[in-house]
NUKEVEX-86165 format. One record per atom (N, C-alpha, C): residue number from 1; atom name; z, x negated, y negated. Coordinates in Angstrom, 3 decimals. Example, Ala and Ser with C-alpha at 12.3 -4.5 7.8 and 13.67 -1.06 7.14 Angstrom:
2
resi:1	name:N	pz:7.800	px:-13.190	py:5.690
resi:1	name:CA	pz:7.800	px:-12.300	py:4.500
resi:1	name:C	pz:7.800	px:-13.200	py:3.300
resi:2	name:N	pz:7.080	px:-12.850	py:2.250
resi:2	name:CA	pz:7.140	px:-13.670	py:1.060
resi:2	name:C	pz:7.870	px:-12.900	py:-0.030
! end
This chain:
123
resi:1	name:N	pz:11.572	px:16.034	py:-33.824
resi:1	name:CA	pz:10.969	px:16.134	py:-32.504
resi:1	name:C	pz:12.064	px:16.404	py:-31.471
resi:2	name:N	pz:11.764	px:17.237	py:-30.444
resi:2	name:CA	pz:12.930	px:18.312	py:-29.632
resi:2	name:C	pz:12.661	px:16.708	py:-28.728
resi:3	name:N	pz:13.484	px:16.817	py:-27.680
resi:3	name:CA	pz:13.619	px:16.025	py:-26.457
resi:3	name:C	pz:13.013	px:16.728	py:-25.202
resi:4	name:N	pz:11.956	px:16.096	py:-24.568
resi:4	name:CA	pz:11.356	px:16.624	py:-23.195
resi:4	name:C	pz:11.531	px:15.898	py:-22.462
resi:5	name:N	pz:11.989	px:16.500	py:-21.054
resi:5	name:CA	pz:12.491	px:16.017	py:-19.955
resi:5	name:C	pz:11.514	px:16.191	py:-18.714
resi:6	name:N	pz:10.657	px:15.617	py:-18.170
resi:6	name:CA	pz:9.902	px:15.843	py:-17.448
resi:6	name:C	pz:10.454	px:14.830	py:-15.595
resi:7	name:N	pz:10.469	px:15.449	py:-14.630
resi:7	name:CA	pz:11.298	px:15.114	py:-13.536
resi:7	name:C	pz:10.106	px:15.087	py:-12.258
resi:8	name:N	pz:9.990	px:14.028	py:-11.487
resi:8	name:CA	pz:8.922	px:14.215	py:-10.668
resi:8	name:C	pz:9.601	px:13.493	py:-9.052
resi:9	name:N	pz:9.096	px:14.091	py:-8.399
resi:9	name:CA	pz:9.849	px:13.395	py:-6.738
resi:9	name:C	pz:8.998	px:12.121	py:-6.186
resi:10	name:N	pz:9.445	px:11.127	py:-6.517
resi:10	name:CA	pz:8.633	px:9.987	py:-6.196
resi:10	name:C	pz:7.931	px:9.857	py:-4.748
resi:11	name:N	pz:9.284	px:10.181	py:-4.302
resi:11	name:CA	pz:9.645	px:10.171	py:-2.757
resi:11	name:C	pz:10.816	px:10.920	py:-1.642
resi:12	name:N	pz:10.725	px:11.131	py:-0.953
resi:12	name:CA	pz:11.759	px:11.968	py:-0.844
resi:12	name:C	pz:13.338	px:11.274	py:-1.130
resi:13	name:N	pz:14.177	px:11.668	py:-1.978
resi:13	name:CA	pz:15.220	px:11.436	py:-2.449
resi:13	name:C	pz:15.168	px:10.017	py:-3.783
resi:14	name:N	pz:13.944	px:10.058	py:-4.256
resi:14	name:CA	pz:13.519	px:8.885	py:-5.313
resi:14	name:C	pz:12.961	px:10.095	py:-6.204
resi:15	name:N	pz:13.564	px:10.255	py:-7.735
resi:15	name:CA	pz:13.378	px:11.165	py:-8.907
resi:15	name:C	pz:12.856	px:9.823	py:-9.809
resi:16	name:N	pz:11.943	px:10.609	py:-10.276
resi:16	name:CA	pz:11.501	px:9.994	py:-12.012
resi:16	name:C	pz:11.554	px:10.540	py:-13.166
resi:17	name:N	pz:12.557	px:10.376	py:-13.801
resi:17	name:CA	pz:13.134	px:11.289	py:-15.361
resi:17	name:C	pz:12.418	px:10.707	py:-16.368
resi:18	name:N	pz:11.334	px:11.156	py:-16.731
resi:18	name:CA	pz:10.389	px:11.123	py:-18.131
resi:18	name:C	pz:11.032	px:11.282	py:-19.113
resi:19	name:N	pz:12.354	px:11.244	py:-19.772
resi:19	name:CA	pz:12.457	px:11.602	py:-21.241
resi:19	name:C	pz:11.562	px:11.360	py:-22.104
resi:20	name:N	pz:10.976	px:12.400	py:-23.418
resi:20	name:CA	pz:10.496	px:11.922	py:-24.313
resi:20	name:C	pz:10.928	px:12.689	py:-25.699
resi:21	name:N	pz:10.601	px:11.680	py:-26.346
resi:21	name:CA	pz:11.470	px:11.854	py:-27.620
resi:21	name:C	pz:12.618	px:11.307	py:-28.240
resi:22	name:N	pz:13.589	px:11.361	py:-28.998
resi:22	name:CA	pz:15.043	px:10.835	py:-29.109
resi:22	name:C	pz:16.000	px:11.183	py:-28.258
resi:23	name:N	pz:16.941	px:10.776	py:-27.614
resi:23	name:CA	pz:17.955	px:11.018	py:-27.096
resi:23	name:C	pz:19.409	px:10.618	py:-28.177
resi:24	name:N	pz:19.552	px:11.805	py:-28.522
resi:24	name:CA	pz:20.751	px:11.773	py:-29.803
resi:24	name:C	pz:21.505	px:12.582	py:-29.227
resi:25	name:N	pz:22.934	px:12.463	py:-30.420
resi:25	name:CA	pz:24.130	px:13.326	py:-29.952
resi:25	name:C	pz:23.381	px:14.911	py:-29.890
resi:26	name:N	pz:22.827	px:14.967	py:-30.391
resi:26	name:CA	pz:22.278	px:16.802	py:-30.337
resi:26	name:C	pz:21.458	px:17.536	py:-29.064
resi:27	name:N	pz:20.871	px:16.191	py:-28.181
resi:27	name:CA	pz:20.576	px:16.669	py:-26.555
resi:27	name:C	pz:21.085	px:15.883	py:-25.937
resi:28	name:N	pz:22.311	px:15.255	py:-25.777
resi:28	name:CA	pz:22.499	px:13.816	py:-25.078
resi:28	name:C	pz:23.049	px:14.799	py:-23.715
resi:29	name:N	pz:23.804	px:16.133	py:-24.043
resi:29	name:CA	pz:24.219	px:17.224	py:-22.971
resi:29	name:C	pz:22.519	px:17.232	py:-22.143
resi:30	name:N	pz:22.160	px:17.845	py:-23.025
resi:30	name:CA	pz:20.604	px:18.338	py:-21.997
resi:30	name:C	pz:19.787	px:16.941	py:-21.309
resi:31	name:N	pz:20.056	px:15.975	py:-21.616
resi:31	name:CA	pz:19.543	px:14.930	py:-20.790
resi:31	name:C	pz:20.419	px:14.526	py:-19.792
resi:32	name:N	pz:22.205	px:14.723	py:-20.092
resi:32	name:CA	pz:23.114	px:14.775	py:-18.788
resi:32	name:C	pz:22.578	px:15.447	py:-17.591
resi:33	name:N	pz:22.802	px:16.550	py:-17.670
resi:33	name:CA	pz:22.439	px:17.973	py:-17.293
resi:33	name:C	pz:21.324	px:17.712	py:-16.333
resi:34	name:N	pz:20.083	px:16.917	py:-16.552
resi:34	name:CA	pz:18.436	px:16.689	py:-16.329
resi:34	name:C	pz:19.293	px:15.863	py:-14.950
resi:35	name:N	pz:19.827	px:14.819	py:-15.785
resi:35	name:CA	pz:20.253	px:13.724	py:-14.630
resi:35	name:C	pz:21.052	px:14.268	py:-13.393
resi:36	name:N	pz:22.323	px:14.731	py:-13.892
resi:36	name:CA	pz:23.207	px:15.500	py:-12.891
resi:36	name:C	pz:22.611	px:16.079	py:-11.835
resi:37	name:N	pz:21.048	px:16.764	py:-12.153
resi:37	name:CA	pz:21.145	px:17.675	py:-11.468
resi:37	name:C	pz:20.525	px:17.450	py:-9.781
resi:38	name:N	pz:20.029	px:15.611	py:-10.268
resi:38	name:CA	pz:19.935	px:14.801	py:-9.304
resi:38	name:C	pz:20.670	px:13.832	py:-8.669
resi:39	name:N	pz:21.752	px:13.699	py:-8.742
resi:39	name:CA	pz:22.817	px:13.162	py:-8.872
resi:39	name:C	pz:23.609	px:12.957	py:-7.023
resi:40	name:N	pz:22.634	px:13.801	py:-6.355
resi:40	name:CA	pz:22.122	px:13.242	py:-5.058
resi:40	name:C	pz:21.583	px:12.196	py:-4.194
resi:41	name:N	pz:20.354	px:11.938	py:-5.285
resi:41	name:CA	pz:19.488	px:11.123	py:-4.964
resi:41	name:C	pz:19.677	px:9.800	py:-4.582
resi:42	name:N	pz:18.926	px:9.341	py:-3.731
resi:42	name:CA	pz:19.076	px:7.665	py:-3.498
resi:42	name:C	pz:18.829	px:6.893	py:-4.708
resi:43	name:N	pz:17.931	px:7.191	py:-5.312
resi:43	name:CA	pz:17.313	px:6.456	py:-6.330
resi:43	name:C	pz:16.843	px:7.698	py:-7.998
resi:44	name:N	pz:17.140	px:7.073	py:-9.034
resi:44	name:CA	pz:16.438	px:8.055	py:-9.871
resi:44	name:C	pz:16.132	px:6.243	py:-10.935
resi:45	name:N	pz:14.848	px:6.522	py:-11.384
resi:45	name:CA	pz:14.210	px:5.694	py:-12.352
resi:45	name:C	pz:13.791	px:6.550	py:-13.833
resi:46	name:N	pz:14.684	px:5.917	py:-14.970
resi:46	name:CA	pz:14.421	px:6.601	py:-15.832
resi:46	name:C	pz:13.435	px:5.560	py:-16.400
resi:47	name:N	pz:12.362	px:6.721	py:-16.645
resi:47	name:CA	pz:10.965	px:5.914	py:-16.871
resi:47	name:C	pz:10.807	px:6.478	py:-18.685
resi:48	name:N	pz:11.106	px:5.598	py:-19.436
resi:48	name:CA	pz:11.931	px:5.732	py:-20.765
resi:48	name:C	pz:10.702	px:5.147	py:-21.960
resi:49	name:N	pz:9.399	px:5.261	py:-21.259
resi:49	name:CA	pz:8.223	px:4.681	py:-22.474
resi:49	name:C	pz:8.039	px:5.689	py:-23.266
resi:50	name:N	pz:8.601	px:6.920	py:-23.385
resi:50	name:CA	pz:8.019	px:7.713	py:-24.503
resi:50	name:C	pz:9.449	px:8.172	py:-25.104
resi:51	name:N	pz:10.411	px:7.179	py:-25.003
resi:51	name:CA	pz:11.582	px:7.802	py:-25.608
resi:51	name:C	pz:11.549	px:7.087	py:-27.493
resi:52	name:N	pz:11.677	px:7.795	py:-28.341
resi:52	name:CA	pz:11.958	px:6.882	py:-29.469
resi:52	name:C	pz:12.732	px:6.841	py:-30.125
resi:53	name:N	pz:14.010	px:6.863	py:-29.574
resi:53	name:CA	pz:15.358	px:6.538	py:-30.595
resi:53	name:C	pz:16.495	px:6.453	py:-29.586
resi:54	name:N	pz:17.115	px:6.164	py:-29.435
resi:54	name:CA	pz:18.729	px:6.321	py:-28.233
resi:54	name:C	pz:19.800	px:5.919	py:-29.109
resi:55	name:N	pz:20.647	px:6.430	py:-28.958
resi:55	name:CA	pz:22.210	px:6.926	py:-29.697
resi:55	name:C	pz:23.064	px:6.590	py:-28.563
resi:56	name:N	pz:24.471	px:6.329	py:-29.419
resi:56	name:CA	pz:25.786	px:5.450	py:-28.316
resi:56	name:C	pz:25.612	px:6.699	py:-27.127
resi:57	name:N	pz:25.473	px:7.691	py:-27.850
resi:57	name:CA	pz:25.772	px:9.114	py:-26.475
resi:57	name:C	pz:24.822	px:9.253	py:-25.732
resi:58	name:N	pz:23.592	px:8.861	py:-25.913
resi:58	name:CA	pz:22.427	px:8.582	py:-25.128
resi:58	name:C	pz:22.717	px:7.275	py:-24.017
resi:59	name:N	pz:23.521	px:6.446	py:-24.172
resi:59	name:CA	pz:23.617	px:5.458	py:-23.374
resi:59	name:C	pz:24.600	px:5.719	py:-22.933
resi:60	name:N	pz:25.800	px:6.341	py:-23.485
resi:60	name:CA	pz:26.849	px:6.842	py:-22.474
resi:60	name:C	pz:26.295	px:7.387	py:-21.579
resi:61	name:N	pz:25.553	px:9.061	py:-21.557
resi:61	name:CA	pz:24.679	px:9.012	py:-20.826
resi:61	name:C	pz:23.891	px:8.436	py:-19.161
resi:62	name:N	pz:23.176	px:7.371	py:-20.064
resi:62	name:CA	pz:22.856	px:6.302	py:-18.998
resi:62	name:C	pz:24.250	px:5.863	py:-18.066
resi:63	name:N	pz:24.932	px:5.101	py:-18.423
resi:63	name:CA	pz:26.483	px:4.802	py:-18.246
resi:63	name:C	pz:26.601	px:5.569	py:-17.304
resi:64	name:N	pz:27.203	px:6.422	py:-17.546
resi:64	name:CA	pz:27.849	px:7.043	py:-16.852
resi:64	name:C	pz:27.158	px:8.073	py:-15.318
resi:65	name:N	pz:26.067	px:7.969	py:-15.518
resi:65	name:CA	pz:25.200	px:8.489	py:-14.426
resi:65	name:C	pz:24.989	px:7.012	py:-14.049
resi:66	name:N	pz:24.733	px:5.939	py:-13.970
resi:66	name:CA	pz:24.626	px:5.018	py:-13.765
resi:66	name:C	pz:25.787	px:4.659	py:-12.674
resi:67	name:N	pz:27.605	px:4.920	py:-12.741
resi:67	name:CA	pz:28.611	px:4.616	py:-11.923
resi:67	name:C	pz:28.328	px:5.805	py:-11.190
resi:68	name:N	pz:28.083	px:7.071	py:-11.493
resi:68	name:CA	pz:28.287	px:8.084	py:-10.398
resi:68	name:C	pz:27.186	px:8.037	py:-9.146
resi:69	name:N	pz:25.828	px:7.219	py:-9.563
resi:69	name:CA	pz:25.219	px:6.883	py:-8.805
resi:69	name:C	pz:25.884	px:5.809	py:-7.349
resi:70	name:N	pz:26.050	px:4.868	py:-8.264
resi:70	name:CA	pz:26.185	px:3.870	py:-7.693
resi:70	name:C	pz:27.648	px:3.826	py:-6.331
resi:71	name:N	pz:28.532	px:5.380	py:-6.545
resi:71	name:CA	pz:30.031	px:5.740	py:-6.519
resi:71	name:C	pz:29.365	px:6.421	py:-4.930
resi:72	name:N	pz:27.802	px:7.042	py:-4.598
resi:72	name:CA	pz:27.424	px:7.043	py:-3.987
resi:72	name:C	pz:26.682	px:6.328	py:-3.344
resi:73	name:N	pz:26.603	px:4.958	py:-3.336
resi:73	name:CA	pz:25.578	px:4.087	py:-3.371
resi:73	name:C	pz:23.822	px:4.127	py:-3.138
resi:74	name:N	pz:23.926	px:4.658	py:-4.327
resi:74	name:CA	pz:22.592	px:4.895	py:-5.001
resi:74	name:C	pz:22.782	px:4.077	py:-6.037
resi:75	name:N	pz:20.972	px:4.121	py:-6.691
resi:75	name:CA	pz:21.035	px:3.319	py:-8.025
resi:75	name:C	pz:20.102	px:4.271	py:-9.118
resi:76	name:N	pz:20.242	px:3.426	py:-10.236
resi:76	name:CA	pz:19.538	px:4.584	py:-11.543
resi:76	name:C	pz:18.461	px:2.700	py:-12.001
resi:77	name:N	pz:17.132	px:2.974	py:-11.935
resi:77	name:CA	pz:16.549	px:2.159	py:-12.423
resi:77	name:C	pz:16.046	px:2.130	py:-14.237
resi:78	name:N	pz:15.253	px:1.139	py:-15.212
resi:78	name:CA	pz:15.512	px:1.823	py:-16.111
resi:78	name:C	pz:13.816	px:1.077	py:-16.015
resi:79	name:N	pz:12.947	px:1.846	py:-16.673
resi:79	name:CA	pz:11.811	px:1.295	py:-17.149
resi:79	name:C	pz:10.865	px:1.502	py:-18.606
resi:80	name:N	pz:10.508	px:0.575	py:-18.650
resi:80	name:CA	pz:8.890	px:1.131	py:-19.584
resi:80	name:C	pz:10.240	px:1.392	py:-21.118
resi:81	name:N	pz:10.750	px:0.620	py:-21.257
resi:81	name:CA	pz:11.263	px:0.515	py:-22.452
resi:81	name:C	pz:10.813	px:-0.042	py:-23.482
resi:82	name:N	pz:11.101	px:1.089	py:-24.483
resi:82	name:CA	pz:9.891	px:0.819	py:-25.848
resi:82	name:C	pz:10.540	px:-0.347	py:-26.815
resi:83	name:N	pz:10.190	px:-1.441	py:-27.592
resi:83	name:CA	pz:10.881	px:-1.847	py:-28.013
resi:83	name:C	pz:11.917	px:-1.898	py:-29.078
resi:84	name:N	pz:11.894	px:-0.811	py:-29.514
resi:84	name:CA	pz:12.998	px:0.092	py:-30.778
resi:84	name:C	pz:14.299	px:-0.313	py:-29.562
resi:85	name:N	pz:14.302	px:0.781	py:-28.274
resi:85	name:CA	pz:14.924	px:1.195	py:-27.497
resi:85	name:C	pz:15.589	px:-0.013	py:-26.866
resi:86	name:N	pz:14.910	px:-0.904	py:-26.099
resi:86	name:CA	pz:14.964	px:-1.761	py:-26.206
resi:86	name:C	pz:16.077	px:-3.019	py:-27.066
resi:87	name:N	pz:15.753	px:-3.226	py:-27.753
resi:87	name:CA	pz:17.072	px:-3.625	py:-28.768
resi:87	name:C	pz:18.161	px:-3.044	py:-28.536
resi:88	name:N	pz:17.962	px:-1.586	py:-28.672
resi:88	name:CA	pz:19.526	px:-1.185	py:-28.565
resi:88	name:C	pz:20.054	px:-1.488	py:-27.492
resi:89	name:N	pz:19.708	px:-1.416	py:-26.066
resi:89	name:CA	pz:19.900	px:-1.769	py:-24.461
resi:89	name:C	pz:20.972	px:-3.358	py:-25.024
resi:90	name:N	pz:19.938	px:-4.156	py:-25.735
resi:90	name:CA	pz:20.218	px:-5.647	py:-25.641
resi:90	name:C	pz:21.708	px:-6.154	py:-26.164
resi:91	name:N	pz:21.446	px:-5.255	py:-27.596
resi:91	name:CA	pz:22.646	px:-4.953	py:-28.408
resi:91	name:C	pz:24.059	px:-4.992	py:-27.766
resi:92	name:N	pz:24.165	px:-3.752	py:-27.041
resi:92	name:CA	pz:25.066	px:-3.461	py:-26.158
resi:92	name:C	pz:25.297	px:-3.640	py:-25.049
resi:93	name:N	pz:24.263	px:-4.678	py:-24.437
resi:93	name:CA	pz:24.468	px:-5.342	py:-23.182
resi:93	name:C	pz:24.503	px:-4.275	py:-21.630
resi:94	name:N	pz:24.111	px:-3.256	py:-21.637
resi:94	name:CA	pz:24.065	px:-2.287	py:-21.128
resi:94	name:C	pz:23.274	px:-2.038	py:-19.755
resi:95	name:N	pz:23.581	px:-2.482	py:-18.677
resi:95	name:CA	pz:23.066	px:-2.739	py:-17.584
resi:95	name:C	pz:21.657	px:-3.133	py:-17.440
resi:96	name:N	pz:21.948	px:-4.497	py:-18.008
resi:96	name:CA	pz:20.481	px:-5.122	py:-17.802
resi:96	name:C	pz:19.997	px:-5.820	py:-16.345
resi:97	name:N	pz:21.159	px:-5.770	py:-15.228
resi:97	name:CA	pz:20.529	px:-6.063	py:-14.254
resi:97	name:C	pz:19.725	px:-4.676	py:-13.384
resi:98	name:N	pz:19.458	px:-3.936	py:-14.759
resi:98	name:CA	pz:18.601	px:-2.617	py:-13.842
resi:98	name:C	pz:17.392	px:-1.915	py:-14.761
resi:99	name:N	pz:16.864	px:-3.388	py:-15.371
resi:99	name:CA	pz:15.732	px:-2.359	py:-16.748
resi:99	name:C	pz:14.921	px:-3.438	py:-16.645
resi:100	name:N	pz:14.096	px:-2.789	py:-16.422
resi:100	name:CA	pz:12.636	px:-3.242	py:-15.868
resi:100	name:C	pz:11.651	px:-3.097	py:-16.907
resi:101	name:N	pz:10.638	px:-4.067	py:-16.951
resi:101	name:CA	pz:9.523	px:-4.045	py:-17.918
resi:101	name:C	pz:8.491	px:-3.175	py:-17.280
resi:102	name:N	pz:7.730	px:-2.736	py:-15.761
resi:102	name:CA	pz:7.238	px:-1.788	py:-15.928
resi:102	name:C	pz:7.775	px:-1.029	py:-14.397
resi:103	name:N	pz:6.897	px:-0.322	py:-14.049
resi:103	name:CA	pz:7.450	px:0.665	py:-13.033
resi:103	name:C	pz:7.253	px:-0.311	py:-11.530
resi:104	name:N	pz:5.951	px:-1.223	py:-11.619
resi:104	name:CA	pz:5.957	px:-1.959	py:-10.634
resi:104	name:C	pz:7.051	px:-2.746	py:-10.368
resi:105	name:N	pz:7.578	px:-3.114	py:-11.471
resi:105	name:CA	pz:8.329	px:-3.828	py:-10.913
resi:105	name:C	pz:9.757	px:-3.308	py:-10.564
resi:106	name:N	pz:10.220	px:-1.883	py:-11.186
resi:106	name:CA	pz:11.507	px:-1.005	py:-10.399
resi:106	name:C	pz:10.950	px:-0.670	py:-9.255
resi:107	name:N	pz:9.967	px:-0.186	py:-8.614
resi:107	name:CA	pz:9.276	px:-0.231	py:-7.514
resi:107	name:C	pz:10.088	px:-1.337	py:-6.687
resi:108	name:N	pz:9.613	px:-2.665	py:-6.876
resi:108	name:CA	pz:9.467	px:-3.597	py:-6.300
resi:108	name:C	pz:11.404	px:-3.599	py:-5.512
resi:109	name:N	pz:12.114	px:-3.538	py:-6.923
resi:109	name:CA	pz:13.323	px:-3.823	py:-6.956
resi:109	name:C	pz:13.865	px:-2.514	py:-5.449
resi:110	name:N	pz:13.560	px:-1.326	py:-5.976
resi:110	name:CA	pz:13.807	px:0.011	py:-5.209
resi:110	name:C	pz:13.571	px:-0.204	py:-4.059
resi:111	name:N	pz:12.377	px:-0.617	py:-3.562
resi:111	name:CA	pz:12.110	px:-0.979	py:-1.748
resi:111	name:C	pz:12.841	px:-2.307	py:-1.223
resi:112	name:N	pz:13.351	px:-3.032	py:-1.967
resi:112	name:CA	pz:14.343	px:-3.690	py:-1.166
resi:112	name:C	pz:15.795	px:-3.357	py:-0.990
resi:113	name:N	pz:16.007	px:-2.541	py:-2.420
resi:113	name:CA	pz:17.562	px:-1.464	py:-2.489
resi:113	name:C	pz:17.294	px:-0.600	py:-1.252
resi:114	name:N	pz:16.611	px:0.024	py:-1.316
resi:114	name:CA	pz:16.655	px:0.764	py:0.111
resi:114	name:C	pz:16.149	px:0.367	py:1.581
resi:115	name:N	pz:15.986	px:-0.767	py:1.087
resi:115	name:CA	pz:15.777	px:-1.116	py:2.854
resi:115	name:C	pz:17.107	px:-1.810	py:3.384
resi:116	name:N	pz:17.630	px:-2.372	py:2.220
resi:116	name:CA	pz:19.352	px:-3.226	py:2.288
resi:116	name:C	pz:20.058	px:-1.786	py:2.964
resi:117	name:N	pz:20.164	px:-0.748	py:2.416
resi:117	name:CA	pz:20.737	px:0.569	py:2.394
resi:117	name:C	pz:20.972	px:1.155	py:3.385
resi:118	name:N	pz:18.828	px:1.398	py:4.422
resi:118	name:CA	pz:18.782	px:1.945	py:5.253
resi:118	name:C	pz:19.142	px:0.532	py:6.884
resi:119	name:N	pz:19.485	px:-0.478	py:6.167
resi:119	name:CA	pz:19.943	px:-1.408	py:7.265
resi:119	name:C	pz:21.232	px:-1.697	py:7.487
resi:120	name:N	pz:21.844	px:-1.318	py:6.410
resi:120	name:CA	pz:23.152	px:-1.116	py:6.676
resi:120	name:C	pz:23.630	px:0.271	py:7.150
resi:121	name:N	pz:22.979	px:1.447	py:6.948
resi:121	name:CA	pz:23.601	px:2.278	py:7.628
resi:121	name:C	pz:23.183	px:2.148	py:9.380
resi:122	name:N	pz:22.439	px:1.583	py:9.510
resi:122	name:CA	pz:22.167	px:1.880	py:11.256
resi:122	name:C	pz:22.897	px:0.168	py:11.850
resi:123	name:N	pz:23.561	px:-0.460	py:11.024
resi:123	name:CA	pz:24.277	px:-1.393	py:11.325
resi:123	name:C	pz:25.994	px:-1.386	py:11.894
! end
């Protein structure tokens, strides 16, 4: 099964990256690539319920779009993790103060990240 990347504008400058499928060494580029190309954004939530497999390079990946976010102070939320996927996150300890059980609740997390955000810049 190929990897599909489906990308939607939540809000203006809030992305939602649908991966589905595996994220292995053989698209871990083309799911960079997906991310990068938002790499603007205030916020991107990878909404990860139809992913079924993740590889070390799949979480590098995460990783590493994860600091370049944040290098802008933005954040990368993680949701709707399947529980295969899941495990592996746990395994490797891999930014669990940002993986959420469903979207309500990265929601929840996101409108107070950006209200901290938009109060500090007019501060």
């Amino acid at each position: 099964m190929a990897l599909k990347i489906t990308v939607n504008e939540k809000e203006p400058g809030v992305f939602v990256v649908s991966p589905a499928g595996p994220i292995d060494t053989e698209n871990a580029h083309e799911f960079e690539q997906a991310l990068k190309k938002h790499s603007e954004a205030k916020a991107i939530i990878l909404d990860m319920k139809k992913v079924t497999y993740i590889t070390s390079m799949g979480l590098s990946v995460i990783f590493k779009t994860k600091l370049l976010l944040e290098q802008k102070k933005s954040v990368l939320l993680i949701t709707n993790l399947p529980t295969r996927v899941q495990k592996v996150f746990e395994l490797v300890k891999v930014i669990p103060e940002y993986v959420f059980a469903t979207m309500q609740e990265a929601d929840t997390y996101l409108d107070n990240f950006l209200a901290d955000v938009e109060k500090n810049d007019t501060a």
